[in-house]
C-alpha positions in Angstrom: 0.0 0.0 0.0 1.8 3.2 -0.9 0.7 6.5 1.2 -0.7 9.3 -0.3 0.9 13.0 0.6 -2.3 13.5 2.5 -1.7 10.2 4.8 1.8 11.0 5.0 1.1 14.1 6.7 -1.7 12.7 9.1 0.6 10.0 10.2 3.6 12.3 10.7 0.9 14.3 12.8 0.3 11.0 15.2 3.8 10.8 15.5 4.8 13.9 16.4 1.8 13.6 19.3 3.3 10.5 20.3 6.8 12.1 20.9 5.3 15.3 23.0 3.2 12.8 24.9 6.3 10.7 25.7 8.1 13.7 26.2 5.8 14.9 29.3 5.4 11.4 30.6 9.5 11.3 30.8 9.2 14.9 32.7 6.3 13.7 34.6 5.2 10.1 35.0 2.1 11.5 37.4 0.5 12.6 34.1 0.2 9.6 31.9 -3.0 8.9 33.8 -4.4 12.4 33.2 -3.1 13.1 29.1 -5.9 12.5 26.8 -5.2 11.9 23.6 -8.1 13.0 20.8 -8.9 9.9 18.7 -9.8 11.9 15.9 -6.9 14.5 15.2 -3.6 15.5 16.7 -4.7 17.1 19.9 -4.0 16.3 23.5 -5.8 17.9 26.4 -4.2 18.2 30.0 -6.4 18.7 33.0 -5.2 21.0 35.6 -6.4 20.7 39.0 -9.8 22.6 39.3 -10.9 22.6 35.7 -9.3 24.0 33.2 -7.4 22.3 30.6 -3.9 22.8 28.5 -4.7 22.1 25.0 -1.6 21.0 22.6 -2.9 20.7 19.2 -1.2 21.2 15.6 -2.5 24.3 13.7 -2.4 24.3 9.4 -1.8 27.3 8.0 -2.1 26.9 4.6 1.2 25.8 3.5 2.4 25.4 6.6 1.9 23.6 10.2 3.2 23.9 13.6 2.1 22.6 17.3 0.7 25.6 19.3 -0.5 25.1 23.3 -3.3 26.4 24.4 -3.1 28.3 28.0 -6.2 28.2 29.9 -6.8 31.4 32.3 -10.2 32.7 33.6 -9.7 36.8 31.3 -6.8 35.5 29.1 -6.5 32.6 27.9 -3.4 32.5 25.8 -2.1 30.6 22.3 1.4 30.3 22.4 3.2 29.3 19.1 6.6 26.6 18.9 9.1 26.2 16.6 10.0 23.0 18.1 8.4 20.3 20.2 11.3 20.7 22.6 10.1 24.4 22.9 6.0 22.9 23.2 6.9 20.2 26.1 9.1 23.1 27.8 6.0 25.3 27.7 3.7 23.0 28.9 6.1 21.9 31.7 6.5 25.7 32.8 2.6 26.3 33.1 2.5 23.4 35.0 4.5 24.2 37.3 3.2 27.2 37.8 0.1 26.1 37.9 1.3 23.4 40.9 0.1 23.7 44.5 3.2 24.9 46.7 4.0 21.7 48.2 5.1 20.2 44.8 4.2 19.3 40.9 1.0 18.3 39.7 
């Protein structure tokens, strides 16, 4: 079975979605249980305590496509833009963080 362009891309997607999961599992095992992966496109949702949720999903822009992360916050909730998933995971890890109880992580 050969893949067409537009397959190509969609699995590259899963993949990619697969490493930034991984990636946060490595930084945090706790969240494994919480990550929820979208069945349906390359999106993964992260429940904070009380609520809200981080969203990580990839944005096409015509041409082009990168992985953005979605900051929730009660006036201003945020869309921050990566240029790598290194940069994404280290994003998501900082809000966490700051979004963690003082006794310790999430």
């Amino acid at each position: 079975m050969l893949f067409t362009p537009i397959m190509a891309a969609a699995f590259g997607d899963w993949l990619e979605r697969e490493q930034i999961r991984a990636a946060l599992f490595s930084a945090r095992p706790q969240l494994d249980a919480t990550l929820l992966l979208d069945p349906d496109r390359p999106l993964l949702r992260i429940p904070l305590p009380g609520g809200p949720t981080i969203i990580v999903a990839k944005l096409e822009d015509g041409p082009t496509s990168h992985w953005i992360v979605g900051i929730p916050h009660p006036q201003f909730p945020t869309l921050q833009e990566t240029r790598t998933l290194d940069e994404l995971v280290e994003q998501v890890l900082a809000h966490l963080d700051s979004c963690a109880p003082a006794s310790g992580r999430p």
